[in-house]
N, C-alpha and C positions, 0 to 999 in steps of 0.2 A: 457449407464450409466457410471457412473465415477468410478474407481476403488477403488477411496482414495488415499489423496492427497500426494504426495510426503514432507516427514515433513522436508520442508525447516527451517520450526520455530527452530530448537533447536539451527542454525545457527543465528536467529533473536536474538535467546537468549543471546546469547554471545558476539554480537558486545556492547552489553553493559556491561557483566561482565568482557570484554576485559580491560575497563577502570580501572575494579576492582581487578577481577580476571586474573586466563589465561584460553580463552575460544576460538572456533573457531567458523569461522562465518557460517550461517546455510543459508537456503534460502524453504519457501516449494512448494511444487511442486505440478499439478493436474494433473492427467492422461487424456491425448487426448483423444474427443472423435473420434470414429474409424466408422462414418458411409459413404456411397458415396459423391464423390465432387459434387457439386451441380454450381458451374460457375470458369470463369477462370479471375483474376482478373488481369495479365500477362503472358507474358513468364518463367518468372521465380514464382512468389505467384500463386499459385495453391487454392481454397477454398473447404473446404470438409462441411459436415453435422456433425452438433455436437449434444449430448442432448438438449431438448428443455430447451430454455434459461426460469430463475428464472422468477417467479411473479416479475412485478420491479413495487411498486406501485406509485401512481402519489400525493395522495394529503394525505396522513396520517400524523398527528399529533405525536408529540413526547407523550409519555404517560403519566399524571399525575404521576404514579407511577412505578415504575422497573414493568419487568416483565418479568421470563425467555420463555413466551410461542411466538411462531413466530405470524407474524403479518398476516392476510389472504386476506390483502387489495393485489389486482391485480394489483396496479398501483405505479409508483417510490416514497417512501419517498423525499423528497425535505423538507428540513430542512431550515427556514428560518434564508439567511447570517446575518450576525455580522462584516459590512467592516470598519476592522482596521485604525484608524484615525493618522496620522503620530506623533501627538503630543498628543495624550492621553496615561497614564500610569495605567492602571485599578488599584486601591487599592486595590479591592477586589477582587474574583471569585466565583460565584455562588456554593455554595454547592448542590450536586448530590440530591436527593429527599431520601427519604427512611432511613434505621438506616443500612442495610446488606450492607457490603461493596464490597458483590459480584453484589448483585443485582445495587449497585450504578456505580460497574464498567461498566455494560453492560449495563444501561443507558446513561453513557456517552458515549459509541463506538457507541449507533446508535443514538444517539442527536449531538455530538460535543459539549454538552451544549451551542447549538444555533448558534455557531460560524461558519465563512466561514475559510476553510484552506487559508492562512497559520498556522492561528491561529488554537488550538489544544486544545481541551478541554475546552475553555479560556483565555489560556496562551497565549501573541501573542510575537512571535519573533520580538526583536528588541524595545519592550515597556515594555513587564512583567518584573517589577523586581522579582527576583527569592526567596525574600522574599516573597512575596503574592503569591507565587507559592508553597512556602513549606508548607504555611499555609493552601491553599487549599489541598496539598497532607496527610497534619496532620491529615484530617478530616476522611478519609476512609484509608492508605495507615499503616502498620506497623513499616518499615524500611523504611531509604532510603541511597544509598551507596553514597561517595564523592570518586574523584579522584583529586585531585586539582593539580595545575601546575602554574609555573611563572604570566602566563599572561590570562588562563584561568581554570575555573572547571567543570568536568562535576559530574554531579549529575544523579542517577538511581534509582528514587523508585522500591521499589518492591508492584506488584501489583498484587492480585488476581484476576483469570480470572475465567468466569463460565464455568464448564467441556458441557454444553448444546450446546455449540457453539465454543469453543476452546479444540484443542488435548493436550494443555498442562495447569498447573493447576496455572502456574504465567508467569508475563513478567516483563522484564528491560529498559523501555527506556530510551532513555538516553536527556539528556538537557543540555546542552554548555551553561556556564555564563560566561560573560565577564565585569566587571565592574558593577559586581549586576546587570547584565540585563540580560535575556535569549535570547542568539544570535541564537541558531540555537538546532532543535528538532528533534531526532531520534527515530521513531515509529512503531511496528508492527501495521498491521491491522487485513488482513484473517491469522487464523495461523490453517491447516489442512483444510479438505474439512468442505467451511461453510455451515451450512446446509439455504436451502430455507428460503424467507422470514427476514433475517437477513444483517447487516452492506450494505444494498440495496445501500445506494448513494455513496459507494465505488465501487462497480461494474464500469466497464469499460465505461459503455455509461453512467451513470449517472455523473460519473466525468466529459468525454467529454464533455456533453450536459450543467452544471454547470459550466465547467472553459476555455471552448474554447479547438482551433487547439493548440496543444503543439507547441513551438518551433523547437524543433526536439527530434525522436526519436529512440532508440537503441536498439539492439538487441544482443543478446549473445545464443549461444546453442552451442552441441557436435556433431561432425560426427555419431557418434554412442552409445548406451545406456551402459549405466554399469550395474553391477550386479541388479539382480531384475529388471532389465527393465527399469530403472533409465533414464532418458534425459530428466536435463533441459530444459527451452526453458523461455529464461527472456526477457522482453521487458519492458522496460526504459521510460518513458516520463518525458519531460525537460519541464519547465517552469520557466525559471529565472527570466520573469518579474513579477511574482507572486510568486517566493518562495517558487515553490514548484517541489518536484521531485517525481516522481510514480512509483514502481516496481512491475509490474504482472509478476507471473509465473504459465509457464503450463507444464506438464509430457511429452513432445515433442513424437513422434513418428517417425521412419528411416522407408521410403515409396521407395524403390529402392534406386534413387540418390540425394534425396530429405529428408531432416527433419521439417515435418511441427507440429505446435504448435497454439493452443487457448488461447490468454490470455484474453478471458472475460468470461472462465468458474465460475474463481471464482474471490473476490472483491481483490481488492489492496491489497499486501504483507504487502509492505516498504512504508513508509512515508518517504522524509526529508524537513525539513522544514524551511525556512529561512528568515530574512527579503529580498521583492524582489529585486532583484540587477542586471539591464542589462547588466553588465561586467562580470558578473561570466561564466566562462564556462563549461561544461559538465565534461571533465578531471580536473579539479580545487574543481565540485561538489562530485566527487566519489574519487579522491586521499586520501587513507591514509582509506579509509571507509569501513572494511572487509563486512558490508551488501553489499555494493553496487560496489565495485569495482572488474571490471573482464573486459578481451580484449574484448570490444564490437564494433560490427562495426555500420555502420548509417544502419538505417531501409532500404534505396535505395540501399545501396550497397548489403546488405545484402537478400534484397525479389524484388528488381526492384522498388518496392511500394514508392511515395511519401508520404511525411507529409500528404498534404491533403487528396489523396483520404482514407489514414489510418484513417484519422479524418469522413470525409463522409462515411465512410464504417463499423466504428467502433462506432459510436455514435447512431446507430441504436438497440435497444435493440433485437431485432428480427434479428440482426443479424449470420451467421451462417456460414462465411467467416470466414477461417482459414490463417496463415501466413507460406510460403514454403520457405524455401533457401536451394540453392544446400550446401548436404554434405559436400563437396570437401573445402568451403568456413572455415572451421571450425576444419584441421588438424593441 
């Protein structure tokens, strides 16, 4: 069983009042689970037995109406995409259902209000202008912070979250306008241990199964734990020709010379989100981005493991392979 998840979030929190305020950046964590390895997927990636992986349901329906109660469908939500048209500029954005702005929030994190990432909410990077974007946040959102600058502004509603599914009781994400258009979208998703039944097509294999083999992927962890038993363990997926970047993290565990980590215990951390651009690369996407920026090495360097078999191995919901790199890699 999970112990409770390392509260990355408060770090989530602050890459956005970073803009505003001074704040530091957070990341949350889930503690490994600790049963026997069960196959060996290299010399160096080792696979253990983790808790039985979440219901991930298959054909559920976004709900008429909010609702904080979890869903008891078995099978992956799959949210019908919304693929962003290079020359449309949505005027509007669908308003959330419902009058509580909590309940309207946690309709949107498990709908996307119908949209395919990159798009978020609605909002699609690189077409919304950020007018129809305030408008839409005017409708449920109380405040919203600016930071503006020469050539760009980022903007940060502040957003209530429902304490039923989130360990904290608001979030800031952040939104980069650039000539009244929303160029690029910084988001939490999982913030503490989500509970079952919840933010399902964020999960590991549902993203996989939904948006293909990443480009490539990264990895970051510690040789050894810090107080309270603390060790990250973040793995990165890139996808520059979609726009999109992924950051799971799991509460890593020190196995002898080995620190192995799960990151499909729990759904996606960090979102970033961009319009897609095949020149962009990995250090270009995290430069300057306290969420997401830390010396990470490639997944191969790092576990032996290529892109693909991570993607065939990881897109498995019944999956139960964990990812190992020697300690040694990470003083």
């Amino acid at each position: 069983m999970k112990d409770g998840k390392l509260s990355l979030f408060p770090r989530m929190l602050m890459f956005s009042i970073a803009f505003f305020l001074v704040g530091c950046e957070t990341a949350s964590l889930t503690p490994t689970p600790t049963k026997d390895a069960i196959s060996l997927v290299s010399t160096i990636v080792a696979t253990s037995t983790i808790p039985t992986p979440k219901s991930l349901p298959a054909t559920q329906s976004p709900p008429a109406t909010p609702s904080l109660v979890p869903t008891s469908s078995n099978t992956p939500t799959r949210i019908p995409p919304v693929e962003p048209t290079a020359t449309r500029r949505p005027s509007a954005i669908a308003t959330p259902p419902g009058t509580d702005p909590i309940e309207q929030v946690l309709w949107l994190y498990e709908t996307n209000n119908g949209c395919q990432l990159p798009c978020w909410w609605g909002i699609v990077p690189g077409q919304t202008t950020w007018e129809t974007a305030e408008r839409f946040f005017n409708s449920f959102v109380s405040d919203i912070y600016s930071a503006p600058s020469p050539q760009l502004t980022n903007y940060s509603p502040h957003i209530l979250l429902p304490s039923q599914v989130f360990n904290v009781s608001f979030t800031h994400p952040t939104y980069t306008v650039r000539e009244g258009i929303v160029d690029s979208i910084l988001t939490s998703v999982s913030i503490g241990d989500t509970p079952d039944g919840y933010l399902i097509q964020y999960d590991l294999s549902s993203l996989l199964a939904s948006y293909g083999q990443p480009t490539e992927v990264w990895l970051f962890t510690y040789p050894a734990p810090f107080e309270h038993n603390d060790l990250p363990f973040i793995v990165v997926l890139f996808y520059p020709q979609q726009g999109i970047t992924a950051l799971y993290s799991d509460n890593g565990i020190r196995q002898g010379d080995i620190v192995q980590g799960c990151p499909q215990v729990d759904p996606v951390d960090i979102l970033s989100l961009r319009l897609p651009d095949l020149t962009l690369t990995f250090e270009d996407e995290i430069r300057g981005t306290s969420a997401l920026e830390r010396d990470y090495l490639s997944l191969e360097e790092a576990t032996g493991m290529d892109v693909a078999t991570f993607y065939q191995t990881f897109q498995n919901p019944d999956n139960t392979t964990c990812l190992e790199t020697p300690a040694d890699l990470w003083y």
